[in-house]
N, C-alpha and C positions, 0 to 999 in steps of 0.2 A: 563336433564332439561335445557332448550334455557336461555342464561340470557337475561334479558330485555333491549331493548335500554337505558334507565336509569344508567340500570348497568352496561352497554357498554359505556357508557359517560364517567359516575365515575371513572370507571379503567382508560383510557386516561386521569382524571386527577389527576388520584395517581401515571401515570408516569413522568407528570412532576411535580408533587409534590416532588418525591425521586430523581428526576435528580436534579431538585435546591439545597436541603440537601445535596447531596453527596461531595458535595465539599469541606464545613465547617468539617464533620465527617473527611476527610483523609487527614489533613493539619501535620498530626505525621508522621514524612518520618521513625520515627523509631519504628512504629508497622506494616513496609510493613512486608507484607507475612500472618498478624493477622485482615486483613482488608475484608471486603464483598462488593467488589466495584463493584460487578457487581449485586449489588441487585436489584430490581423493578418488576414488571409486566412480565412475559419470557414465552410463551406458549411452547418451546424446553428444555429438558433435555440437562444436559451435552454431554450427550452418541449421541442425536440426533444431535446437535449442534456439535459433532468431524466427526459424521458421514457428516454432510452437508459440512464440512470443507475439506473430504478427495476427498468427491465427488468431489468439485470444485477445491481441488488442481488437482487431477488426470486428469482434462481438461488442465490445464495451461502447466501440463507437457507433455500433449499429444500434445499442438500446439505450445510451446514456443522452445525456442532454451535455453539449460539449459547449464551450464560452466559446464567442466567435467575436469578443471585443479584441482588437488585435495587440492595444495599449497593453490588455493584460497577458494575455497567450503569448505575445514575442519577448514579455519581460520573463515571463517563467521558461522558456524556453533557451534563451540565452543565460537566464541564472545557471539554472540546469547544466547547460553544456561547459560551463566556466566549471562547475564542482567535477563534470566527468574530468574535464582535463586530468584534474588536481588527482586522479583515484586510480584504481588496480584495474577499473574496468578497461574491457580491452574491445567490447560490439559499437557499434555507433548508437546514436540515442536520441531518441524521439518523447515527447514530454506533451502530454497534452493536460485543457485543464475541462472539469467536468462542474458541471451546475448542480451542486451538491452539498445540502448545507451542513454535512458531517466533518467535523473538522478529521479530513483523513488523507493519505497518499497512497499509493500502491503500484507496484512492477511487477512486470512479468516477464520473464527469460528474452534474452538476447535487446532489455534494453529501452522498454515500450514502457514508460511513465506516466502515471493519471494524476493530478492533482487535484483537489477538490478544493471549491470556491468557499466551503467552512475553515478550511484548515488557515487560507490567505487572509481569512479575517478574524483571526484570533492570535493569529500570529504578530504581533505589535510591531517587531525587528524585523530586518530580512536579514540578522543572522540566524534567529529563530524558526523561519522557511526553510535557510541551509543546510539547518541541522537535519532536520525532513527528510528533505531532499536527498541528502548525502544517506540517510538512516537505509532509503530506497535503492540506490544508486550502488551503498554495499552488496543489498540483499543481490543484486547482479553480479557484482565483481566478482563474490564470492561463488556465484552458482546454486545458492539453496536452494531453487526449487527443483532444477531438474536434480540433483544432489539426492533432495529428499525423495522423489519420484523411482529414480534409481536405487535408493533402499527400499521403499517398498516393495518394487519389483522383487529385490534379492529378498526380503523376508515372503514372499509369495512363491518364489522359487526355492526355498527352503521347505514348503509344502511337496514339494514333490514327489516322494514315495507313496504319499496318501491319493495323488493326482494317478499314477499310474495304477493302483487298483480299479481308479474309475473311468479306466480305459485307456489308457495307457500314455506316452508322447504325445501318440497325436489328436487323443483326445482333452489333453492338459493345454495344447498348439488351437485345438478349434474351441476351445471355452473363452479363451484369453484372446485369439484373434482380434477381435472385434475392437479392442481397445488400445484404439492405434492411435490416438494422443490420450494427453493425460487428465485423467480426471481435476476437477479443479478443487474436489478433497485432497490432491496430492498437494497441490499448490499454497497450502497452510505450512506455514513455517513452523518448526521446533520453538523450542523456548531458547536453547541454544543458540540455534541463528539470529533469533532477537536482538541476543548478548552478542554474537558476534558484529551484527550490521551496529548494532551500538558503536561499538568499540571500534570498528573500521570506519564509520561514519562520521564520528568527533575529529579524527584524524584527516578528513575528507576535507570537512568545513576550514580544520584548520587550515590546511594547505594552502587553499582556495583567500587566507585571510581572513577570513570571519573568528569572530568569538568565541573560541571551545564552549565558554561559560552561556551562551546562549542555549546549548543541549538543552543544559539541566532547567532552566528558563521554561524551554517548551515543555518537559517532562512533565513538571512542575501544575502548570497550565492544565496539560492533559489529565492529570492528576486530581485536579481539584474539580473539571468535568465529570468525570469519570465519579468520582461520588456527588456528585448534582443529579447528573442526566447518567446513570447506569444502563439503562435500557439503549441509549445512543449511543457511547463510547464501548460497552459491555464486550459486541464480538470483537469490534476492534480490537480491545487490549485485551483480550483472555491466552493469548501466547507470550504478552510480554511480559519480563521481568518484575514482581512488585517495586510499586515505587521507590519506596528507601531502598532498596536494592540497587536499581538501577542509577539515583541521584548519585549513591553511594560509589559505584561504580568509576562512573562517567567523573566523577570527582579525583579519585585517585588517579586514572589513566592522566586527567590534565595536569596533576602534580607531579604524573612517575615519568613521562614518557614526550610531552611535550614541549619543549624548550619554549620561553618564556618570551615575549616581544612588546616591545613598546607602544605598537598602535594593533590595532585590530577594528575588521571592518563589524560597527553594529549593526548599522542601517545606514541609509542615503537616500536623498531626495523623493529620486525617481522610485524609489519600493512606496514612500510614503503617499504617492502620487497615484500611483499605481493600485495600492489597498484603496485611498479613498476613492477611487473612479467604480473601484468594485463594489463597497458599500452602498455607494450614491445609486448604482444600477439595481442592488437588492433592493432599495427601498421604492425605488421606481416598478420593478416589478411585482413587489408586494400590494403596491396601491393601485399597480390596477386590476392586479389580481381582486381585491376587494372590492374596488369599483364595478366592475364585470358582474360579481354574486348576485342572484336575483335577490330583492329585498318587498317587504309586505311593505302595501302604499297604505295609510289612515285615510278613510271617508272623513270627507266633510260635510256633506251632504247629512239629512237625517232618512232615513230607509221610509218608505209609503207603508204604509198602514196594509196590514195582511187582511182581505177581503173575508168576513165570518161565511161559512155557507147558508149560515140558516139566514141570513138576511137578502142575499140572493132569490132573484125570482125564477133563475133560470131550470128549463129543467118540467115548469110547472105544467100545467096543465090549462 
């Protein structure tokens, strides 16, 4: 049975009805792991949603250039898995890192983590990685992309009386067929989930130990890129939060909501161990990248004298 544009309305406004609530509901940083943050509206199963996740990680690692130093890749991979513990996420997690000098992260449903070898060397701390990490790690807990994918659908489904003049069900069924996973336009995040994986994700790091005060740190960082190199940071940040907003933000959440501790982790050894091995290997591949460039050699030699023809006999008679 079709639901009726009516009822295709309503559900678009019962997802942002549950996005607004959601916020107030998970202000307890000490019932993570006992929370449903990724509730609302979700046309994807878990199982479909790990599936769509593997699919599109398995493109990234078929075109990206992935680290295969293992010092670094086992150290972000158990960071990683320490912050899932601490979170609402509920899929297993897979964390890889990408030879990429954008200081950036990114996930994909059900779980599949990329980090980029820019992001781990501007990052100073490894509570400032955490923050990242966790920022990533919400954006799954919570569900936003198939979330978002699933309103679009329902606002494309909202089209439907105009779909039926142009041939009806089951020509509205054979236009749409074909797009049987989801575009990676749907895979852009709100500005709202930004805000949300902010706010779920300080709360991640904390968990896990780290320094809430590290967020604002990286923000910070990214912020003062972001008007350097706008053209590198630009599509990154164009869903997130502006800055004072977000500092602003992420400030009050640590004053209103998370109880206050004596030690907290910044950094340790092994992260600082860890960045410098990764620095050490950029500079190594820079130099021979440069070494490699073919280069003009200088004669030393002085060139032979260009033969005049009128002094030549050849020819003659």
């Amino acid at each position: 049975m079709l639901a009726s544009p009516k009822a295709v309305v309503l559900a678009v406004a019962c997802l942002a009805c549950a996005a607004s609530q959601a916020f107030g509901q998970n202000d307890d940083p000490s019932r993570i792991g006992n929370r449903d943050v990724g509730k609302g509206v979700n046309f994807y199963s878990i199982e479909r949603e790990t599936a769509l996740g593997r699919q599109l990680a398995s493109e990234v690692e078929r075109q990206a250039k992935l680290c295969d130093e293992p010092q670094i890749t086992e150290f972000v991979n158990r960071m990683g898995q320490n912050l899932v513990r601490n979170s609402d996420a509920k899929p297993p997690f897979v964390f890889k890192v990408v030879e990429d000098a954008s200081p950036n992260a990114f996930a994909f449903p059900g779980g599949y983590v990329f980090v980029n070898t820019g992001l781990i060397e501007i990052a100073e701390d490894e509570a400032e990685l955490a923050a990242v990490l966790s920022h990533e790690i919400a954006h799954v807990a919570a569900r936003h992309m198939t979330r978002q994918a699933t309103k679009a659908q329902l606002a494309d489904l909202a089209a439907l009386p105009v779909s039926i003049f142009l041939g009806g069900w089951a020509g509205y069924a054979a236009a749409h067929g074909a797009q049987v996973a989801v575009p990676m336009t749907l895979l852009k995040f709100s500005r709202h989930d930004e805000v949300e994986a902010d706010y779920l994700g300080v709360q991640y790091m904390y968990a896990a130990g780290y320094d809430p005060a590290a967020a604002i740190g990286i923000f910070e960082k990214l912020a003062i890129l972001d008007r350097k190199a706008p053209s590198l940071w630009g599509k990154i940040s164009s869903t997130h939060p502006a800055d004072g907003d977000r500092i602003a933000a992420t400030e009050r959440e640590i004053q209103n909501i998370l109880p206050g501790r004596q030690q907290y982790v910044v950094s340790t050894s092994e992260y600082k161990d860890v960045r410098e091995r990764l620095i050490e290997l950029q500079l190594v591949r820079n130099t021979d990248a440069e070494s490699s460039r073919p280069r003009l050699s200088k004669r030393t030699e002085p060139l032979s004298p260009i033969a005049n023809p009128a002094d030549s006999s050849a020819g003659q008679p």
